[in-house]
N, C-alpha and C positions, 0 to 999 in steps of 0.2 A: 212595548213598554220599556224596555232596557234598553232602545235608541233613543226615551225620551229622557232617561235619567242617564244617560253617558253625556247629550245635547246641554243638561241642565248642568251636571259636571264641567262640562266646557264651559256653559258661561259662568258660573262661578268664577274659576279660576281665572280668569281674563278679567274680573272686577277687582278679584282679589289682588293681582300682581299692578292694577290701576290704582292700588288704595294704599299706597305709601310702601307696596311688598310686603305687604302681612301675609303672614303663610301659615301662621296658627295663631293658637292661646288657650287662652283658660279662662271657665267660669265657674264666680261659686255661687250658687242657690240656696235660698231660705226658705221656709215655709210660714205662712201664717193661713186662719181658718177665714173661708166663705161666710160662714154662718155664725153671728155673736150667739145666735138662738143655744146652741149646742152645751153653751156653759151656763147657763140657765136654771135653777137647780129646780127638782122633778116635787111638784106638789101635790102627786096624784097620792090619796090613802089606798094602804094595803091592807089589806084583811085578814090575812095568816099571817107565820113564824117564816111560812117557804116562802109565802110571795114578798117579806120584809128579804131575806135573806139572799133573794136572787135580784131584788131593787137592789141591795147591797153591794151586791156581787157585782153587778154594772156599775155603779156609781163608782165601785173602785179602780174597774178597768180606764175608765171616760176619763177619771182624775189621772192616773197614769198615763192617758194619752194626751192628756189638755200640759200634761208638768215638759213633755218631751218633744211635744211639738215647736217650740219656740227654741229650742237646742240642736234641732237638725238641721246639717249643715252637707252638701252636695257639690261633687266638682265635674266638670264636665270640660275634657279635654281634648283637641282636635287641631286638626290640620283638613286643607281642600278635602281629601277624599275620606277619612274614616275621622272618628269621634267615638269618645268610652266615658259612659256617666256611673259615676258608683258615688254612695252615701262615704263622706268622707271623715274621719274618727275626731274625735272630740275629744278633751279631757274631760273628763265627768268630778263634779265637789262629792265630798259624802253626800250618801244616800241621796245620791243626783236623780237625775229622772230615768226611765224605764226607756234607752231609743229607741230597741227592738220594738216597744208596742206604737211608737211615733211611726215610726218605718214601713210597719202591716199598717197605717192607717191609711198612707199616705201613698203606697204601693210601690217605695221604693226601695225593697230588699234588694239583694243581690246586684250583679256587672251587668249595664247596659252594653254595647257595641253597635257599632254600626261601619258596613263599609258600602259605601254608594257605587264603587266599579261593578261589586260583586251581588247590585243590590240584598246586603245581607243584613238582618240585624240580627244580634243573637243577646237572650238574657239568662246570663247565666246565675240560676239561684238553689235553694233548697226546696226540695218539694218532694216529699218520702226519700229523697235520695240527691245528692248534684246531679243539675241538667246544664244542658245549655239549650234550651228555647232555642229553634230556628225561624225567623219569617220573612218573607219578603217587605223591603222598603215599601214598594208599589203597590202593597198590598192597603196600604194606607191611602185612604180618597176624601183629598181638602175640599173644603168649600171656602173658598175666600170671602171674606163681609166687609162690607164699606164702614167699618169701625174702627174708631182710634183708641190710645192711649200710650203715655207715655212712662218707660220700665226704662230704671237704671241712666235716664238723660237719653236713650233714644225714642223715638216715635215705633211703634209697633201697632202691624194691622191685626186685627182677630180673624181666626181661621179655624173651623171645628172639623172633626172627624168622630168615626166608630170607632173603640174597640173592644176587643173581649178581656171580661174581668173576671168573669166564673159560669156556673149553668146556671145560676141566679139572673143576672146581670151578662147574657152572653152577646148583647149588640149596648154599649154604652157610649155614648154622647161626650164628649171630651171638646175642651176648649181651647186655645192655642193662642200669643201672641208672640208674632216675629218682627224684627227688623229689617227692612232691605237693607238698613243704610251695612248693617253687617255681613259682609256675602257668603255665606256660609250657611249649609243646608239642613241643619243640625239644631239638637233641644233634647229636655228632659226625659228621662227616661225611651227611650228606645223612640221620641216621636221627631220624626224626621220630612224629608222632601216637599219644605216648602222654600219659596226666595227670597232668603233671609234668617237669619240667627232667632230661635225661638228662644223669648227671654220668660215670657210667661207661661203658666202650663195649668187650668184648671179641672184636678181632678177631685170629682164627687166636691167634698165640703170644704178641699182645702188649695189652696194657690199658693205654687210654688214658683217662685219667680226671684228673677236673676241679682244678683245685690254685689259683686265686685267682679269687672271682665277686664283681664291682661290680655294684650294681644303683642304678636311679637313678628319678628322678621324671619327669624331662624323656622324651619320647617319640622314640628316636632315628630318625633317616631311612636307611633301606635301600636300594641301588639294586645292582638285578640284574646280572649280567656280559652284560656289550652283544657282546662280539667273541668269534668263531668260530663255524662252523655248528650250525646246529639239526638233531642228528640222536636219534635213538630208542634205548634198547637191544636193540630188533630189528637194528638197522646193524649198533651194538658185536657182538653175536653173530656176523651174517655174515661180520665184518672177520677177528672172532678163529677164525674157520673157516677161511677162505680163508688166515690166516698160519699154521696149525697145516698145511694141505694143502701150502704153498711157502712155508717162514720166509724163505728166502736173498733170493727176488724182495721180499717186503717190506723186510726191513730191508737190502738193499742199496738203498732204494728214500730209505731214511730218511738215510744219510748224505750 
């Protein structure tokens, strides 16, 4: 597998130096939602004080995610061999919207990375403590689909893959569009190794897809996320088992 992504590496880079010497750039992403159903307001009657109050209780989270979604803003930066996607800071008006609850919606907390020599990807986030996620690029297995559409003025094919989201959700269906025309092996959130620049990215209810891409000459410098533990998603599954068996011991653990 790591002679077919060194192979893929090469041709990259021999497209890229045929494409005017573009050696990097930058992209920034937006999100908007899959589903208008979502804002829809809930007609179901309740019968108690607690089942009003826990309707409540959701309907304020949903608004807080419905006010923050449309303000998240992502950059994703690269050159031939490595690319780093992280949610990128925003000035916020008063009492702006909530990101952090846009961000867990949309599963883009914390530093993507990615280095295709080393097939490496690593997401470094919060989760009882800093980690850095390790996993293999190749770990990821495309289906390419004879489907079009077209993101940001270029043409992109769709291409779906698995991955793991939780022990809820531990094999998920994820959807992809990339560009050839862009040679670059690289896309949101840690999803990688297909031929071509992933501009779209559909996760669960929301699509986050590309809305301004620089590219440039000069060959930009990458540097991995250095701080918090190196652990596996073997960990991540054990951790999210053991909170699923006693949430209270966890997250009393966390404030």
């Amino acid at each position: 597998m790591k002679k077919i992504i060194l192979i893929l590496i090469t041709a990259l880079f021999s497209i890229v130096l045929s494409q005017a010497q573009v050696q990097s750039g930058e992209i920034t992403y937006k999100v908007k939602s899959l589903d208008e159903s979502q804002n829809k307001k809930d007609t179901t009657r309740v019968k108690s004080s607690a089942e009003k109050e826990a309707k409540q209780h959701l309907s304020d989270i949903y608004s807080k995610r419905d006010r923050a979604i449309p303000h998240l803003r992502f950059d994703l930066v690269f050159n031939p061999t490595e690319a780093l996607f992280q949610h990128k800071e925003s000035i916020e008006i008063d009492k702006g919207p909530d990101l952090d609850m846009g961000l867990a919606f949309v599963g883009g907390k914390g530093v993507f990375y990615t280095n295709l020599p080393e097939d490496l990807n690593i997401h470094q986030r919060e989760y009882l403590k800093l980690v850095r996620i390790q996993s293999k690029v190749s770990d990821l297995k495309w289906q390419i689909k004879n489907e079009f559409k077209t993101i940001a003025g270029y043409q992109c094919q769709k291409a779906k893959t698995n991955i793991y989201v939780n022990d809820i959700q531990p094999e998920k269906e994820v959807t992809v569009w990339f560009a050839n025309e862009l040679p670059f092996s690289f896309g949101p959130m840690g999803m990688v190794g297909l031929p071509g620049m992933i501009l779209g990215f559909e996760r669960g209810k929301y699509f986050i897809y590309a809305k301004d891409i620089k590219l440039s000459k000069h060959n930009k410098k990458i540097t991995s996320p250095k701080k918090g533990e190196k652990v596996t998603m073997d960990y991540i599954k054990d951790v999210d088992e053991k909170i699923k068996k006693n949430p209270v011991k966890y997250y009393n653990a966390e404030e």
